[in-house]
C-alpha positions in Angstrom: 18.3 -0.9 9.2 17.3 -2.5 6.1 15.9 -0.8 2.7 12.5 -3.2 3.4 12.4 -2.2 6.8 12.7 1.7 6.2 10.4 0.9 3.5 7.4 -1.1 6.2 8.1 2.5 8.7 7.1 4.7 6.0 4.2 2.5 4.5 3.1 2.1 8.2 3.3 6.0 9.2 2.0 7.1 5.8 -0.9 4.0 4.6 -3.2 6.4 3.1 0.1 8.1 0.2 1.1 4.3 -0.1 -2.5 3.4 -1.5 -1.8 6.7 -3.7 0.7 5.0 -5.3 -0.3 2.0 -5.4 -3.4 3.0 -7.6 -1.2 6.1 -9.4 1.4 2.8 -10.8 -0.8 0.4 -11.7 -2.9 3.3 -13.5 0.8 3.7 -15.3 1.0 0.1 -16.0 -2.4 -0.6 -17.3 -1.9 3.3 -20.3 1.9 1.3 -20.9 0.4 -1.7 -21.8 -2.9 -0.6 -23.6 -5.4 -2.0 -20.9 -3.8 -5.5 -21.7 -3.4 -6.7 -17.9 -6.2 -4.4 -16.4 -8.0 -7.0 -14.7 -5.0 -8.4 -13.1 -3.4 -5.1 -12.4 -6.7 -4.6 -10.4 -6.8 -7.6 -8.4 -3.3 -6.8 -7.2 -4.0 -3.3 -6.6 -6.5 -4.3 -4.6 -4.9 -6.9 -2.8 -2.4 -4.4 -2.0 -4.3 -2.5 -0.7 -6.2 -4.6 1.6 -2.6 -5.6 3.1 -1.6 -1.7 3.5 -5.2 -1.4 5.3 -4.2 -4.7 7.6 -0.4 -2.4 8.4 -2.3 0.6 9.0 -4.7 -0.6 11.4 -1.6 -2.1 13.5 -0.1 0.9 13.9 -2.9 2.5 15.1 -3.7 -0.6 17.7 -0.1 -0.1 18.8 -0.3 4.1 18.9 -3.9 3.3 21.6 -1.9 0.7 23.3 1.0 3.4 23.9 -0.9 6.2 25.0 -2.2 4.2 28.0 
């Protein structure tokens, strides 16, 4: 098993401490660099997040299918 694919398990298991971080870095990013990149920083968090929203709603679809 593969770093990335580790990676997608725990993203998928645990969307709502990925969006955590996601927000917690680019809040980093954006105090290292004086607010110089804030508005990109924010497109990509939120693009991010929109894509970590997309991977937890498969999981879940998957988990109902399962249970049946």
């Amino acid at each position: 098993m593969s770093m990335l694919d580790k990676l997608k398990g725990l993203i998928k298991n645990h969307p709502d401490q990925a969006r955590q971080g996601v927000e917690k870095s680019g809040d980093a990013f954006d105090a290292r660099t004086q607010n110089k990149y804030q508005s990109q920083v924010d497109t990509a968090q939120q693009k991010i997040g929109e894509q970590l929203g997309a991977l937890g709603e498969k999981a879940t679809a998957k988990a109902k299918e399962g249970s049946k």
